[in-house]
C-alpha positions in Angstrom: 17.6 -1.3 -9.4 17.9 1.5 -7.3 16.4 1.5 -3.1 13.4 3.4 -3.2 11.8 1.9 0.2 14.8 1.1 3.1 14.4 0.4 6.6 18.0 0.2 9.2 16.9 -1.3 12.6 13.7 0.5 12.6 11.4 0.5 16.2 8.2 1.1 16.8 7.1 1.2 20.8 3.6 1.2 21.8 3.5 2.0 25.9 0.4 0.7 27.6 0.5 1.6 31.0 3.5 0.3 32.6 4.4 -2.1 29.5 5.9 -1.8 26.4 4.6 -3.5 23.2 7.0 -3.8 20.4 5.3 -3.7 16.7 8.6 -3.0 15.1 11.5 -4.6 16.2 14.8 -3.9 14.4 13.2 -4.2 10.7 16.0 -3.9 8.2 14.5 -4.3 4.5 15.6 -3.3 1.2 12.4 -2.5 -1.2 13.9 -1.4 -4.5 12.4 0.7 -7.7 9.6 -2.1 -9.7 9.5 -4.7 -7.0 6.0 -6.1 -6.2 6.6 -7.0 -2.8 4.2 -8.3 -0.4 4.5 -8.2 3.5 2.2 -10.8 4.7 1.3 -11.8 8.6 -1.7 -12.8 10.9 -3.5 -9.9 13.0 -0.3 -9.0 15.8 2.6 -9.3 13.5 3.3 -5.9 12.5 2.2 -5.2 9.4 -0.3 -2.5 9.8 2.4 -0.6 11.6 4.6 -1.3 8.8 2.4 -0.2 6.3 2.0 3.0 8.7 5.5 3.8 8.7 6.1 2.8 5.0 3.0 5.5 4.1 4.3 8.3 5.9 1.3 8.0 8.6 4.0 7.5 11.3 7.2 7.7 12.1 10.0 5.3 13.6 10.5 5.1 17.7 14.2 4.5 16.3 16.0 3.7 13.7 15.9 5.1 10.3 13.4 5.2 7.5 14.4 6.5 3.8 11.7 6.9 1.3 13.8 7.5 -2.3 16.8 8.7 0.0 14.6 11.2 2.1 14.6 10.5 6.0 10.6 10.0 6.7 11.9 10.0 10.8 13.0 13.7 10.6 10.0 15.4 9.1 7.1 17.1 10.6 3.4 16.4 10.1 3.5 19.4 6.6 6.2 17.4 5.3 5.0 14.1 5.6 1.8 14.8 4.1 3.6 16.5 1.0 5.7 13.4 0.4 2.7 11.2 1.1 1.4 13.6 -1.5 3.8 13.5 -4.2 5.5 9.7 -3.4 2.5 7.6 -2.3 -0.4 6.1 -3.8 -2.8 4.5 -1.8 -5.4 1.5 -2.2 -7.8 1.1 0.5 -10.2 -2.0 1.5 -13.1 0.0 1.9 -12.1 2.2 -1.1 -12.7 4.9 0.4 -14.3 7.2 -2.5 -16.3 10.5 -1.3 -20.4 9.8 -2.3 -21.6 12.7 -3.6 -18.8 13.4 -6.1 -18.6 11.8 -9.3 -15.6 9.3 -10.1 -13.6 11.6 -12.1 -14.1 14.2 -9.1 -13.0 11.6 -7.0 -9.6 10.5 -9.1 -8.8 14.0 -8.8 -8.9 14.5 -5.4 -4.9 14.3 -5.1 -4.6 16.0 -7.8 -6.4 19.0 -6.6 -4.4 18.5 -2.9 -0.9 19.1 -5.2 -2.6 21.9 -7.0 -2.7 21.1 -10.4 -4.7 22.9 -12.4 -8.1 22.4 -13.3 -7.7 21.2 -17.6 -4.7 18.9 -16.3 -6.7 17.1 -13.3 -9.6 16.5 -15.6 -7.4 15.1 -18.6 -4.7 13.5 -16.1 -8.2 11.2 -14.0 -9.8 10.5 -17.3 -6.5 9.1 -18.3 -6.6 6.5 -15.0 -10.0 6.1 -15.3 -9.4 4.7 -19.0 -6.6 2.7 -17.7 -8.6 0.5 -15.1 -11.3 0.2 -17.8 -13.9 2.6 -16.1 -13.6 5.5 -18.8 -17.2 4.9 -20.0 -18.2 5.9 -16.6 -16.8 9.3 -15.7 -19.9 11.4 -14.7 -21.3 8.3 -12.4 -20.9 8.4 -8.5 -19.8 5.3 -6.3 -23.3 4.0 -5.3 -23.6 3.6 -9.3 -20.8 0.7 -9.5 -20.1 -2.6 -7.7 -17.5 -3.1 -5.4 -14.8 -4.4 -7.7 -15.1 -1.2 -9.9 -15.0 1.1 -7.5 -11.7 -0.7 -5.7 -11.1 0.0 -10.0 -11.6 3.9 -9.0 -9.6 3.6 -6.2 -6.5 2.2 -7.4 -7.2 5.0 -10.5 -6.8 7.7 -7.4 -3.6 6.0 -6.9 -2.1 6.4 -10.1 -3.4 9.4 -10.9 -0.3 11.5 -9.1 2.2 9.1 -10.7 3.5 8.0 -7.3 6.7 6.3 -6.6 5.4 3.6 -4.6 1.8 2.4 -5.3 0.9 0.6 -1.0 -2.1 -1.4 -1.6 -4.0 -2.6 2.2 -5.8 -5.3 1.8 -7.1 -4.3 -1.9 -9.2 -7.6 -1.9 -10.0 -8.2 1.5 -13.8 -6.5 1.0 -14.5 -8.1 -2.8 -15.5 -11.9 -3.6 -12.9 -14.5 -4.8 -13.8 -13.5 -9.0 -13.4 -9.9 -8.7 -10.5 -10.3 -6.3 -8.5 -12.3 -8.8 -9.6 -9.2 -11.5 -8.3 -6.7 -9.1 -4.7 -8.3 -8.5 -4.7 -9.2 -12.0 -4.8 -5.4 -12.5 -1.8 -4.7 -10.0 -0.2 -7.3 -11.7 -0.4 -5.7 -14.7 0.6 -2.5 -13.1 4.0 -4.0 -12.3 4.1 -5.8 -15.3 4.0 -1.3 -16.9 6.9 -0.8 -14.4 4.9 0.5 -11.0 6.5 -0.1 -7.9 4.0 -2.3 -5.9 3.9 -3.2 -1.8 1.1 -4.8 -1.2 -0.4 -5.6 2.6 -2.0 -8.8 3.3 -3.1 -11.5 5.9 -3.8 -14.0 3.5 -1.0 -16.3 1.9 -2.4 -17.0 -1.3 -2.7 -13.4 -2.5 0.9 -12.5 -1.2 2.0 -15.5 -3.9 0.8 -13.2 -6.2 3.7 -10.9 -5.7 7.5 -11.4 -7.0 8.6 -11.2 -3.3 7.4 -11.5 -0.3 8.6 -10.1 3.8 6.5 -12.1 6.3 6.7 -10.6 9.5 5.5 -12.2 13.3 5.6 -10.8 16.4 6.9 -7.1 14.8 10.2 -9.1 13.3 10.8 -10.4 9.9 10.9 -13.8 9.8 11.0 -14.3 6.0 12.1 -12.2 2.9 12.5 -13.8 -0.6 11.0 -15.5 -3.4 7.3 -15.4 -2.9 7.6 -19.2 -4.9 10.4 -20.6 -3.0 8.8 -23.6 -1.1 10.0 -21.6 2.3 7.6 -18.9 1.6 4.5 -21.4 1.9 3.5 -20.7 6.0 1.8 -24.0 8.0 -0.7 -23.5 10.1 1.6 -24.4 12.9 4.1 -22.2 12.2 1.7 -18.5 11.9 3.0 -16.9 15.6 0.7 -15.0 18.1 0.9 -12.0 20.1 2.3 -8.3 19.2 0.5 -5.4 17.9 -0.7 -5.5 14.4 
């Protein structure tokens, strides 16, 4: 498998006031092409500024970032939003889908960012929309649907621009334990149809659902492996404190 996500010795720095706060702190990971990987850890460990850096909403303080061999630290704010574009799909907790348009309108959003035309969008978000089971639904708006289908409509949005690298934050975190297990099930089966998957999470029992998993505390890695290997299974005794999240 070839790297699609790598990180060398990569820094973030926060400075508040007359301190530093270190969210990254010399993260090396190799994430390579059809890997489900989950990076897991409690509120302060650094995963939100992983996910950050890993989506091309920020940049390194040092170290280098390659997103399928580009360097993310080098680019200005045009470029990162064309590769966030064109090499990310994103699935949000809160969904994030505009009200007053209708879910094919919606699943075409990034489509109509790259510029594709009109025929293609339409055919290209009914095609998602099929795929996540909601293709009886095109012409309805969000308010129409319950939460797990429209997380459904989000993660169609996501794969609508064939992305490299599907980042999934907290896909469950605003659904109830049923349709939670339906929506990783999903995912699943997206990796299972050869999707690259990282998927952000505080909660141990969905990161178990991944192949892999990089648990990070205090803005370090302090695990990265089999997401079944009895070390991967976190104590309450052992979850750290402190850091930025």
């Amino acid at each position: 498998m070839s790297a699609l996500i790598e990180f060398q010795e990569v820094c973030k720095v926060y400075r508040m006031g007359d301190s530093e706060v270190w969210a990254a702190d010399h993260i090396s990971l190799v994430i390579h092409r059809g890997e489900f990987v989950a990076i897991v850890g409690q509120s302060g460990s650094g995963k939100s500024t992983c996910m950050n850096i890993i989506g091309c909403l920020d940049v390194p303080t040092s170290g280098t970032y390659l997103l399928d061999g580009r360097d993310v630290g080098s680019m200005n704010k045009n470029q990162l939003a064309e590769i966030r574009n064109k090499l990310l799909g994103f699935i949000f907790q809160q969904y994030n889908l505009l009200p007053k348009l209708t879910l094919l309108e919606n699943v075409e959003v990034p489509l109509l960012y790259a510029g594709v035309p009109k025929p293609e969008r339409h055919r290209r978000a009914q095609e998602a929309l099929e795929m996540v089971g909601l293709g009886d639904k095109l012409r309805n708006k969000p308010s129409q649907l319950s939460g797990g289908q429209q997380q459904r409509v989000s993660i169609a949005r996501a794969l609508v621009g064939k992305p490299a690298v599907i980042l999934a934050d907290e896909p469950t975190g605003a659904l109830d334990s049923h349709t939670g297990r339906e929506v990783l099930r999903l995912l699943q089966q997206l990796h299972d149809d050869g999707n690259t998957i990282v998927l952000i999470t505080h909660d141990n029992s969905i990161a178990t659902q991944a192949q892999r998993i990089i648990r990070l505390e205090d803005g370090a890695v302090v695990y990265d492996g089999d997401a079944h290997a009895p070390e991967a299974v976190v104590t309450a005794g052992a979850i750290g404190t402190g850091g930025a999240s």
